[in-house]
N, C-alpha and C positions, 0 to 999 in steps of 0.2 A: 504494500500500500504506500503511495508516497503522499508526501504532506503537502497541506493545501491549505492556504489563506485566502480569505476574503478581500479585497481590497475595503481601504478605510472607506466608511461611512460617508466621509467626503468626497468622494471620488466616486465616481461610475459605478452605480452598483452588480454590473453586468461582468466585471470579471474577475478572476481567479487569478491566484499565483500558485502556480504548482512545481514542487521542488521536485528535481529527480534522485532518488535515493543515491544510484548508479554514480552520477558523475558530479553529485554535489549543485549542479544548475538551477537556476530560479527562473521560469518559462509562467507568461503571461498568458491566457486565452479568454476569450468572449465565453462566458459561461452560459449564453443563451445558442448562440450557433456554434460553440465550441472553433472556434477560428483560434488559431494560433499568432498571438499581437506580438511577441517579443522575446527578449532572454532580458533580464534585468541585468544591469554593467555597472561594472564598480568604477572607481574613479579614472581609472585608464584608460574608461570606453573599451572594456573589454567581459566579455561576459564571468559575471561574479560564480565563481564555484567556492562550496563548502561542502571541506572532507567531513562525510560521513553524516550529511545532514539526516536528521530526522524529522525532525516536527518545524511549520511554522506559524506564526499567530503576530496579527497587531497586538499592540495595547489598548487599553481602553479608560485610558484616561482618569484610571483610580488606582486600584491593590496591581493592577496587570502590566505597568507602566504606560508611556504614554502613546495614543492610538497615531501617533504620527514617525513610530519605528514600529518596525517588521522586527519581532525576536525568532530567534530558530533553538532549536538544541541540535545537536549533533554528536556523535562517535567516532572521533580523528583517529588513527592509527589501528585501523580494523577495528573499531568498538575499544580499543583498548584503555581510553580515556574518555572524559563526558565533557562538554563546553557546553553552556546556558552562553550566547550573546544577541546584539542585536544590529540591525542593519538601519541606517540613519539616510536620508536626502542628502545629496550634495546639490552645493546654490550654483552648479555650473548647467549649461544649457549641452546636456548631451542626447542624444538619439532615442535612448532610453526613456528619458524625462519627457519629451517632446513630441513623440508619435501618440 
């Protein structure tokens, strides 16, 4: 099963982020025509991978932190370690951001 977020509340209610367990990727699609919009890209303009991802989820703006980062957990070195973090907006105009 790979992990799946909602996009925030503020945004588009129509799509999903869906992590690939596989290769760590974070892949956008239209959750109504399931159309595939993008990969999400970290600050290089290059698509963001996380070893070993597992789960992902916004915040919500109480106990959950805040609904304007994406947190993940994941299992970096074949599960052999656990990482709780979170993925933040960068204020630059990249392809990612903009489509």
């Amino acid at each position: 099963m790979e992990p799946i977020a909602l996009k925030r509340r503020d945004q588009h209610p129509g799509n999903r982020r869906i992590g690939n367990f596989g290769d760590g990727r974070v892949n956008a699609f239209n959750a109504i025509t399931g159309q595939f919009e993008g990969q999400m890209l970290d600050s290089n303009n290059k698509p963001l991978s996380i070893d070993g991802l597992w789960a992902l989820s916004f915040g919500n703006n109480l106990n959950a932190g805040s609904s304007l980062e994406l947190y993940f957990t994941a299992g970096p070195n074949d599960e052999a370690n656990g990482l709780l973090g979170k993925i933040t907006p960068v204020a630059t105009d990249q392809k990612g951001n903009t489509e």
